[in-house]
C-alpha positions in Angstrom: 0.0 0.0 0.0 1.2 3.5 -0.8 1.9 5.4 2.2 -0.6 8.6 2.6 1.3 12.0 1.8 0.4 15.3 4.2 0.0 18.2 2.0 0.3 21.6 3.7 0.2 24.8 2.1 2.2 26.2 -0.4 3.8 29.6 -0.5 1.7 30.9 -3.1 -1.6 30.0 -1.2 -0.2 31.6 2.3 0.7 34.9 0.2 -3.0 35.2 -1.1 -4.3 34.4 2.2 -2.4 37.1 3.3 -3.3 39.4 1.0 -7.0 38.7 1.5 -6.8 39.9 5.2 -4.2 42.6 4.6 -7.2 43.7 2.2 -10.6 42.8 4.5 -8.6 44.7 7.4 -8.0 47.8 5.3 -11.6 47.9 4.2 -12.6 47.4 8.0 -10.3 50.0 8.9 -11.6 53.0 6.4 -15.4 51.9 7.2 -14.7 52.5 10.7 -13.0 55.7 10.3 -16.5 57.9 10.4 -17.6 55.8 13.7 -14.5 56.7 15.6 -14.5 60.1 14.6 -18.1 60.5 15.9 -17.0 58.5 19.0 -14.0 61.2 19.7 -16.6 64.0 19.2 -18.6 62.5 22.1 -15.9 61.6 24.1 -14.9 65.5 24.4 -19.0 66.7 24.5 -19.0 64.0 27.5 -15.5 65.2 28.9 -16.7 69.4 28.8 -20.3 68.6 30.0 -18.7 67.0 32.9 -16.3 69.4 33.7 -18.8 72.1 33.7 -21.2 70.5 35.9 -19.0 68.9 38.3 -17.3 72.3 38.8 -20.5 74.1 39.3 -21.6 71.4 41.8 -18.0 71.5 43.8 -19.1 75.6 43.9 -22.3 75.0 45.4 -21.3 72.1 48.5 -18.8 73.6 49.1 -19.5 77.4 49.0 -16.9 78.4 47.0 -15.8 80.0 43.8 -14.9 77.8 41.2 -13.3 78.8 37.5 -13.5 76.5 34.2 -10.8 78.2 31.9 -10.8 77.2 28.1 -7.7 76.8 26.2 -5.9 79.0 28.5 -2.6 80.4 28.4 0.5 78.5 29.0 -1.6 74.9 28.3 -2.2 72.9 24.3 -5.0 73.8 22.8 -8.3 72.2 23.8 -7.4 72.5 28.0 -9.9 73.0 30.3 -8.2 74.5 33.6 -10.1 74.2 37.2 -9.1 77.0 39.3 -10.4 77.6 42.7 -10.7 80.8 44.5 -9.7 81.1 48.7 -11.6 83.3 50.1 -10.2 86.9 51.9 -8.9 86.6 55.1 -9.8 89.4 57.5 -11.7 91.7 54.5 -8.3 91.6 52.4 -7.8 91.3 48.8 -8.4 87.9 47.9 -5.7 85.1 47.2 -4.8 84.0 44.6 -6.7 81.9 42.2 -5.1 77.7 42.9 -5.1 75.2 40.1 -7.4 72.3 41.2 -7.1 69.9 37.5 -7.1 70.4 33.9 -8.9 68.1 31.4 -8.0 67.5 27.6 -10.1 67.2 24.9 -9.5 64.2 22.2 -6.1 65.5 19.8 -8.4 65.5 16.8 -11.2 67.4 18.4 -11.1 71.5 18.9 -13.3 74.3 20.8 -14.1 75.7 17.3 -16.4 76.3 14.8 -16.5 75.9 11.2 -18.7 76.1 8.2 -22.1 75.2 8.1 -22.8 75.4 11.3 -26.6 76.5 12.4 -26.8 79.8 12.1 -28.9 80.0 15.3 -26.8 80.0 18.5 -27.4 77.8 20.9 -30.0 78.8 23.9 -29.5 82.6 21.4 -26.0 82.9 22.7 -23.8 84.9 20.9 -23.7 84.5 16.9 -21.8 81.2 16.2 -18.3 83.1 15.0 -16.4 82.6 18.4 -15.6 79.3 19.5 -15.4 80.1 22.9 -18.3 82.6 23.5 -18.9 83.3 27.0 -19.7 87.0 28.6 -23.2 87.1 26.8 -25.1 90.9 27.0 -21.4 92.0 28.6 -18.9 94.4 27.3 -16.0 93.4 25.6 -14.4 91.0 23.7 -15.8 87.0 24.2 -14.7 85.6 27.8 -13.0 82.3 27.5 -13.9 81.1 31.0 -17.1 81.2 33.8 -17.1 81.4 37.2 -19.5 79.3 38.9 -20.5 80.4 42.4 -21.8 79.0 45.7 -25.7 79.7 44.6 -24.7 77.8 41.4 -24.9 80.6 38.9 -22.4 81.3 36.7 -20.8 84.3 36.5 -17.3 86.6 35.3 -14.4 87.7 37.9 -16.3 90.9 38.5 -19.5 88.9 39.4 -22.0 89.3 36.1 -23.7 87.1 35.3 -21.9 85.1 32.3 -23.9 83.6 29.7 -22.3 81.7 26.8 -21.6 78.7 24.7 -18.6 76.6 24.0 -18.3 74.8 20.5 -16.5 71.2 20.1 -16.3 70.6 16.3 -13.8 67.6 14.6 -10.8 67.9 13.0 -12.6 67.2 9.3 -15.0 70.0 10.0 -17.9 67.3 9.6 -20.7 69.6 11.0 -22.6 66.6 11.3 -20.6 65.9 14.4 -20.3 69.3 15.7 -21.5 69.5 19.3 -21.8 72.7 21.6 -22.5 73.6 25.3 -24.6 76.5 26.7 -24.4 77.8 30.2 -27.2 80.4 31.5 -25.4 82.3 34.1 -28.6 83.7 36.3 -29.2 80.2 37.6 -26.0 78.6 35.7 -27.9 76.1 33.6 -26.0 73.8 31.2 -27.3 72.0 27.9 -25.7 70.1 25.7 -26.7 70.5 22.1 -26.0 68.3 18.8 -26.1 69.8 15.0 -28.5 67.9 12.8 -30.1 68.4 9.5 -33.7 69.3 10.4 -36.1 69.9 7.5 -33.2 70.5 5.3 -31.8 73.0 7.9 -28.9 73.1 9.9 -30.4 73.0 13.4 -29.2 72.9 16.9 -31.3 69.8 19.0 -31.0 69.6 22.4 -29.2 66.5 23.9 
């Protein structure tokens, strides 16, 4: 009797094998590209939303003034800086402000705005051309921070109220991912808002 022979594969078959999932995972990879850009976006709306309303909350139990600095000075672009403020000692000038954290947002997501964005502002704040738009109805250039205080409104260093918005928008400029944040300072309110194609118009929808 002949003896059985084992046939394995050849070169040849192992290089097409190859190929095929070199090719399968580059498809894979390109499809998913939209997802995890969309998943980014939310993962800095999620981030800011938090910081916002975890800094207004610290403000109110514990009776203190808290700040929530965008992009400021001295940090990469798309910091968020938590500041708190000691109170005077003795009817002094007040100390000054301590750092408390800071919070990044995703590397290919940016406090910015770009075309075809609503033209409505969020909540009516500001006009959509500032990416960081705070100091609503107050003189001056935009603020890029708020203040929240112990009675949980939000407010600027010479205690106005600060209304505003804050715009997170992806590195492609997709405005279908473009998120944004409002904050009312009489009672310091904060929405979260999503652009969307309403009626064939660029709308922002509450979240």
């Amino acid at each position: 009797m002949a003896p059985n022979k084992q046939r394995g594969f050849s070169l040849l078959e192992l290089m097409v094998v190859i190929c095929i999932v070199m090719i399968l995972t580059a498809i894979g990879f390109i499809a998913l590209q939209p997802v995890l850009k969309r998943s980014h976006v939310d993962s800095g709306y999620d981030t800011t939303l938090m910081v916002l309303r975890n800094t207004r909350n610290m403000a109110i139990t514990q009776s203190h003034e808290y700040y929530v600095n965008f992009n400021p000075g001295g940090f990469p672009a798309g910091t968020m800086q938590i500041q708190y403020q000691p109170p005077a000692v003795g009817g002094g000038a007040a100390p000054p402000l301590q750092q408390v954290t800071t919070y990044s947002l995703p590397s290919d997501v940016n406090f910015a705005v770009i075309a075809n964005l609503p033209t409505s502002a969020p909540d009516s704040f500001g006009s959509g051309a500032n990416a960081i738009d705070f100091g609503q109805n107050l003189a001056g250039a935009p603020l890029k921070y708020v203040v929240f205080m112990p009675d949980g409104s939000s407010r600027d260093n010479l205690g106005n109220y600060n209304s505003g918005v804050v715009y997170l928008t992806p590195a492609d400029a997709n405005f279908y991912n473009a998120r944004a944040i409002s904050v009312w300072g009489a009672t310091g309110r904060i929405r979260g808002w999503k652009s969307q194609a309403v009626a064939g118009v660029n709308t922002w929808v509450q979240q």
